[in-house]
C-alpha positions in Angstrom: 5.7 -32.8 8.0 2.7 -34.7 6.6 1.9 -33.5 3.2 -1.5 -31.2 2.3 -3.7 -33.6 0.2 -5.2 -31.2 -1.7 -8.5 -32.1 -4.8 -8.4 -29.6 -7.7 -11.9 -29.7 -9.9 -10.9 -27.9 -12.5 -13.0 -27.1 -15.7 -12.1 -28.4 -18.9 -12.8 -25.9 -21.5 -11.3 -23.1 -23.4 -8.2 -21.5 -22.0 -9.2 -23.7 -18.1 -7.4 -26.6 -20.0 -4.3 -24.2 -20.3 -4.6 -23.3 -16.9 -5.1 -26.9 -15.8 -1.6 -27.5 -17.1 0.5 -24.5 -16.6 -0.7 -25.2 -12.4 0.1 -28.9 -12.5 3.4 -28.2 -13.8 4.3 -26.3 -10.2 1.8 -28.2 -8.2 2.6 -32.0 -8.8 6.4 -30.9 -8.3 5.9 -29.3 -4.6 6.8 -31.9 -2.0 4.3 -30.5 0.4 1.6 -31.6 -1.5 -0.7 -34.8 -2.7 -2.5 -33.1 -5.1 -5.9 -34.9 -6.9 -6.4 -33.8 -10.0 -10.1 -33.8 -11.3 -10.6 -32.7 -14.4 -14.6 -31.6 -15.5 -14.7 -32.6 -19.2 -17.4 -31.0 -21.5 -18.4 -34.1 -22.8 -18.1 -37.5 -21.3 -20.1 -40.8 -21.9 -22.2 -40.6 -18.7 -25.6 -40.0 -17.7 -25.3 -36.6 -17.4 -24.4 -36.3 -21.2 -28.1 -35.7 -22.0 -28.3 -32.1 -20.4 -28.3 -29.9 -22.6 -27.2 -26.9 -20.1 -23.9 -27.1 -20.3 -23.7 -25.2 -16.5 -25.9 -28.5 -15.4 -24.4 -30.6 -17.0 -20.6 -29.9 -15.6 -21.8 -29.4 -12.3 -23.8 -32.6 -11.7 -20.6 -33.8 -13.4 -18.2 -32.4 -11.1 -19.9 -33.8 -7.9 -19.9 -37.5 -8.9 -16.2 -37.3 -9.9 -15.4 -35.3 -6.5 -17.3 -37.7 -4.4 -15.6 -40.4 -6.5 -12.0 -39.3 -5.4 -12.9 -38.6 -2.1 -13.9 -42.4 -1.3 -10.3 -43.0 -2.7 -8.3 -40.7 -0.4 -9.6 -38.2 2.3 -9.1 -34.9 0.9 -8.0 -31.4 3.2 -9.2 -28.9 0.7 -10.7 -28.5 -2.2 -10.0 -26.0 -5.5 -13.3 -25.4 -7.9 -12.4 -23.7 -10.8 -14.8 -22.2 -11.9 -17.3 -21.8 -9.9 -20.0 -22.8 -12.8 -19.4 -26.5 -11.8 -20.3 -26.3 -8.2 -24.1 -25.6 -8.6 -24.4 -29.4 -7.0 -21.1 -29.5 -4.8 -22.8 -27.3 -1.5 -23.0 -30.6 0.4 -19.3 -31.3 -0.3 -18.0 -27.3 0.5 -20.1 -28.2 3.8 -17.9 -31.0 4.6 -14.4 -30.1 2.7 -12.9 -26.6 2.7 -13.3 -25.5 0.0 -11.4 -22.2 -2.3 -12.9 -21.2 -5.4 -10.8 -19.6 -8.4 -13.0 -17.2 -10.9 -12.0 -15.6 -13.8 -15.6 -13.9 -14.0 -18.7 -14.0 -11.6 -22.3 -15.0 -13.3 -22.9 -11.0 -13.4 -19.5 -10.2 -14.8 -20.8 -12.4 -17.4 -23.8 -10.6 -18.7 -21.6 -8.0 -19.5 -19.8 -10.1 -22.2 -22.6 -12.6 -23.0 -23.8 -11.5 -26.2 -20.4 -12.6 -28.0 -21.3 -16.5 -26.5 -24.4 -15.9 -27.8 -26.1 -16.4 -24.6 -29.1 -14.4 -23.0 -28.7 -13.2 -19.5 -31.8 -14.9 -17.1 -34.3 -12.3 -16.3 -37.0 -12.0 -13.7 -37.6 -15.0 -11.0 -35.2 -17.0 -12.9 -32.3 -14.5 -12.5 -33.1 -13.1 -9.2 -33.0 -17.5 -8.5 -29.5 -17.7 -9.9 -28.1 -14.9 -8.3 -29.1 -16.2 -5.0 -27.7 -19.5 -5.9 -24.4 -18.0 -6.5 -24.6 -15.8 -3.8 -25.3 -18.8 -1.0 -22.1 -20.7 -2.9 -19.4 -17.8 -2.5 -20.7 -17.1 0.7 -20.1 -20.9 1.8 -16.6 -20.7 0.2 -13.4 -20.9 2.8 -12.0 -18.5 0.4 -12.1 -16.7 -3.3 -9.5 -16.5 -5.5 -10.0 -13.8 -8.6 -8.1 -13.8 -11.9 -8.7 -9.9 -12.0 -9.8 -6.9 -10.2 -12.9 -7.0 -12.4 -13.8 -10.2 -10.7 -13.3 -9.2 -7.1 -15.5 -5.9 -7.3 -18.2 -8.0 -8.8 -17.9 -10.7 -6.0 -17.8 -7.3 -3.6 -20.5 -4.9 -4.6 -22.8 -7.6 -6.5 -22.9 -10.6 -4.2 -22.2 -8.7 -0.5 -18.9 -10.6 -0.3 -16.4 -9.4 2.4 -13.3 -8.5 0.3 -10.7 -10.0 3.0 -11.8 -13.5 1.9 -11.2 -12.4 -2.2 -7.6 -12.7 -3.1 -6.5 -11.8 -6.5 -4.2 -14.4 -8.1 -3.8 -14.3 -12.0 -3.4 -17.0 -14.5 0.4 -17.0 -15.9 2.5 -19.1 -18.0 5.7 -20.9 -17.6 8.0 -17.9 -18.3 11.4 -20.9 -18.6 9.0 -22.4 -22.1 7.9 -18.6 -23.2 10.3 -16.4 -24.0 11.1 -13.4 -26.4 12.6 -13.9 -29.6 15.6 -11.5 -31.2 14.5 -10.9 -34.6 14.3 -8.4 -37.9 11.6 -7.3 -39.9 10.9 -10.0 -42.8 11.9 -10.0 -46.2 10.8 -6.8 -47.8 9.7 -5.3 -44.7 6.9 -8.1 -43.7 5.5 -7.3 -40.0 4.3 -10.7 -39.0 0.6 -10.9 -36.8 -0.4 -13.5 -34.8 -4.2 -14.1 -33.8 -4.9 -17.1 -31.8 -8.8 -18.4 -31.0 -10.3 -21.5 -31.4 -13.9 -19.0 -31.4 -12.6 -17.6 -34.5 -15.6 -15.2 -34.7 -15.9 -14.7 -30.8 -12.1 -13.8 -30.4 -12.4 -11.2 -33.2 -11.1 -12.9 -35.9 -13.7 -11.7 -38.5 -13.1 -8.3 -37.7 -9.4 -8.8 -37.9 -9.8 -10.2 -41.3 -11.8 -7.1 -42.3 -9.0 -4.7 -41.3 -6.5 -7.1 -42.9 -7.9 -7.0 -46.2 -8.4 -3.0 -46.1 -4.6 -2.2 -46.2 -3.0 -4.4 -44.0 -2.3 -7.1 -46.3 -0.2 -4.8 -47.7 2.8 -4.8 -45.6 1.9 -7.9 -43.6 1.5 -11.1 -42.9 -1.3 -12.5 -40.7 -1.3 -16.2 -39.0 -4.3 -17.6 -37.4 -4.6 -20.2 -35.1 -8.3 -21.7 -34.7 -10.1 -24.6 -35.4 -12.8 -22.9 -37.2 -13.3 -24.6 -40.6 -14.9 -21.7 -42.4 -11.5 -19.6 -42.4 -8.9 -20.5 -45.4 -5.2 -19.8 -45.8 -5.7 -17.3 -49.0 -2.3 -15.1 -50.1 -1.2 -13.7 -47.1 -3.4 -15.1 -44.6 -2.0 -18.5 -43.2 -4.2 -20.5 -40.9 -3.0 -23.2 -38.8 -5.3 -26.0 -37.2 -4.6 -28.5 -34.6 -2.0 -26.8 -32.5 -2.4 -27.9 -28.8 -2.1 -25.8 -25.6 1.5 -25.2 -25.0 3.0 -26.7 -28.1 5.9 -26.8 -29.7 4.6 -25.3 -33.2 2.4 -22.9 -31.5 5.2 -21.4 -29.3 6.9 -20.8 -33.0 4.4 -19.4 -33.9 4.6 -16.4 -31.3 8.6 -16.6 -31.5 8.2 -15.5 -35.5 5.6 -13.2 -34.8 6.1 -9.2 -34.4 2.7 -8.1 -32.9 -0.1 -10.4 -31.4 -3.2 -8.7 -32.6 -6.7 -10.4 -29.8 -9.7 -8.0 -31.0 -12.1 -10.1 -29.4 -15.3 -9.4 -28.7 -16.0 -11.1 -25.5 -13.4 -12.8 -23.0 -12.7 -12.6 -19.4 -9.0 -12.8 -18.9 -7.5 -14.6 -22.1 -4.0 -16.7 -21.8 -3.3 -16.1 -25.3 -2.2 -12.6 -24.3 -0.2 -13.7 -21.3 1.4 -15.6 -23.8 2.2 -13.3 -26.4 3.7 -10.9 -23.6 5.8 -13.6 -22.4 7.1 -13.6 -26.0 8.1 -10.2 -25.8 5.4 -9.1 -27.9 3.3 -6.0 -28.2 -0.4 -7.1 -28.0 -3.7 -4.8 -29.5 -6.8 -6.2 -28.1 -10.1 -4.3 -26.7 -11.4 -3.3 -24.0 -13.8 -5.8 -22.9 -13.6 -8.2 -19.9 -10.5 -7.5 -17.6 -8.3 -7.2 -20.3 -7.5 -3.9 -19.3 -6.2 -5.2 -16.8 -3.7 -7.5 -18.9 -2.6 -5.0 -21.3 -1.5 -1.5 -20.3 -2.4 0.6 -22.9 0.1 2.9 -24.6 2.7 0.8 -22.1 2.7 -3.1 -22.9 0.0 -2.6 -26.5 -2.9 -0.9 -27.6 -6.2 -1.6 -26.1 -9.0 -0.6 -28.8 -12.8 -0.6 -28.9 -14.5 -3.8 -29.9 -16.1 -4.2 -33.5 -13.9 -1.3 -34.9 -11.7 -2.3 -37.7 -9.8 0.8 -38.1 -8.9 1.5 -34.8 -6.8 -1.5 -35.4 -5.9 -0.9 -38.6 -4.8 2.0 -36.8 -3.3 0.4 -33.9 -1.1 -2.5 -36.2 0.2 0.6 -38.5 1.5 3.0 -35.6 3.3 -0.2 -34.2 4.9 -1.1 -37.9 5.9 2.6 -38.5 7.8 2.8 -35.6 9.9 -0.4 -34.6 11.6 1.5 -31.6 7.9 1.5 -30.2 7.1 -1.9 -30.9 10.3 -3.5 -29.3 9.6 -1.7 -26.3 6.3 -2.3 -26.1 7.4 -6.0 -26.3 10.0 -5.9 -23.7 7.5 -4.0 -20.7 5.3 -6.9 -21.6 7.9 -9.4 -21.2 8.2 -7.9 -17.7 5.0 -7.2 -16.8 4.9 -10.7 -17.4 7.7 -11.7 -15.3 6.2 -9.6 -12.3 2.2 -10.7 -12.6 2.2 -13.9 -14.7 4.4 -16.4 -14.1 2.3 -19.6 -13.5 4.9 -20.8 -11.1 5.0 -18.0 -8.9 1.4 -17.9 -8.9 0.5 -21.4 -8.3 3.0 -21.2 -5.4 0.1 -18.0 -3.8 -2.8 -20.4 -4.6 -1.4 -23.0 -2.6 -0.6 -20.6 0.2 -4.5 -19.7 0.1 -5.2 -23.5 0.0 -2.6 -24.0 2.9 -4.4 -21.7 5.0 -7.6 -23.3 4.1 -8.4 -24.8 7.9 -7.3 -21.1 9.4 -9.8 -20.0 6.9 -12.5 -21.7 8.1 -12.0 -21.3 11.6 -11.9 -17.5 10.8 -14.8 -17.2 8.4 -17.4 -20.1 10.4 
């Protein structure tokens, strides 16, 4: 049988980079497939640099670099994700089929924009966008949603039949993720995680504010970010540097005892995918789809957003009672194992991409 040559555009920001990997890893190792891999950087030193708009920018981006591959080898389907860098690619979904992967819609964004700190269009200029987005999903062979959140929006917000919207989550590679056996440090340390390169975004200022009103107490915090302004200080340790799926930043979550995400704005995070592959219980907020992620009272605690003692409140509930924690660890570990493992769900997204010329004929 003659192998699908399949083109994946992928974004190359944030957690998309993770999720660039963790779908390679399955992808480049089915048989079935030729995959392309074209990665969207942020920057680049091309003429598109200039733009300020990053939206622009990756788009315009994204075209050249798909036209580009396509004059190299002739290409069955194609994968956007996300679909912020196809604003220039309608010509290209004309002639390609084309699935796009979302982990929010352009309105599912306003909801969360304030954290980016980005303004929402208004007026002509929104009403512009909308339909802009609107004409794109609706020329897509298919739609594939990180979260439930995503697919209503796509549903009730852009008039998209739901049969073409299937919802596949991100995951991790549950073989390179796994929990760790362990005991409460030396004199009775509970070790917290926080992971964000957006230190402020992701929460971490707020996290420090409940750390430093009891917490440091009884605990120790790590932090993962690259943001300068934050300082290893007594028992606060901050690590810089660590790449996606590293080594040191696995150990990280293998020493850790609760992964505390109080972010302030974020879609569907891999940071908590991670952590519950790690068998760990998770207290984030309730913003985005990441009620969706975490069940609360189940697999963590799910708290409001800016509201330091509801997880000071959260973090001391899980240290008083270890019988709680550990099994709030272990359902996330299967949760996991039954929504997020990156191979099992690459495997759907290539049944969707597989299907892509059945697609069209059904939705043309």
């Amino acid at each position: 049988m003659k192998p699908h040559n399949f083109g994946f555009v992928i974004e190359q920001q944030l957690g998309h980079i993770t999720h660039n990997q963790n779908l390679k890893q399955t992808i480049d190792n089915d048989f079935t497939v030729q995959s392309t891999w074209i990665p969207v950087p942020l920057d680049a030193n091309d003429h598109w640099q200039k733009i300020s708009n990053v939206s622009l920018r990756l788009s315009l981006r994204a075209r050249d670099l798909t036209r580009k591959s396509e004059q190299q080898k002739r290409l069955d389907c194609l994968l956007f994700h996300t679909p912020m860098i196809t604003l220039f690619s309608v010509k290209l979904m004309q002639r390609i089929p084309t699935v796009l992967s979302l982990d929010t819609t352009p309105i599912n964004f306003n909801t969360i924009a304030t954290a980016y700190d980005s303004i929402p269009p208004q007026g002509s200029l929104a009403r512009l966008k909308s339909a802009w987005y609107r004409s794109i999903f609706h020329k897509a062979v298919a739609l594939v949603t990180w979260s439930n959140w995503v697919k209503q929006s796509l549903e009730q917000d852009y008039g998209v039949d739901g049969s073409k919207v299937k919802v596949i989550p991100p995951g991790v590679n549950l073989r390179q993720w796994s929990p760790t056996i362990k005991e409460i440090g030396q004199n009775g340390t509970l070790r917290l995680l926080f992971v964000g390169k957006d230190f402020e975004r992701k929460g971490g200022k707020v996290l420090l504010n409940a750390f430093n009103q009891g917490l440091a107490d009884f605990c120790r915090l790590d932090i993962v970010t690259s943001d300068e302004s934050v300082c290893s200080e007594g028992a606060v340790h901050v690590h810089r540097g660590l790449k996606p799926n590293s080594q040191p930043l696995k150990q990280l979550f293998a020493e850790a005892d609760i992964f505390v995400f109080p972010t302030l704005g974020d879609a569907t995070p891999l940071a908590i995918l991670e952590a519950m592959a790690s068998g760990l219980p998770v207290v984030t907020t309730a913003v985005g789809a990441l009620s969706e992620q975490v069940e609360n009272g189940v697999t963590g605690w799910v708290v409001p957003p800016n509201d330091p003692g509801a997880i000071t409140e959260a973090i001391c509930a899980l240290a008083s009672n270890p019988v709680r924690r550990v099994s709030m660890g272990a359902a996330g570990r299967a949760a996991a194992e039954r929504r997020f493992d990156a191979e099992q769900n690459a495997r759907a997204l290539l049944s969707v991409l597989k299907n892509c010329q059945n697609l069209t004929a059904t939705h043309n």
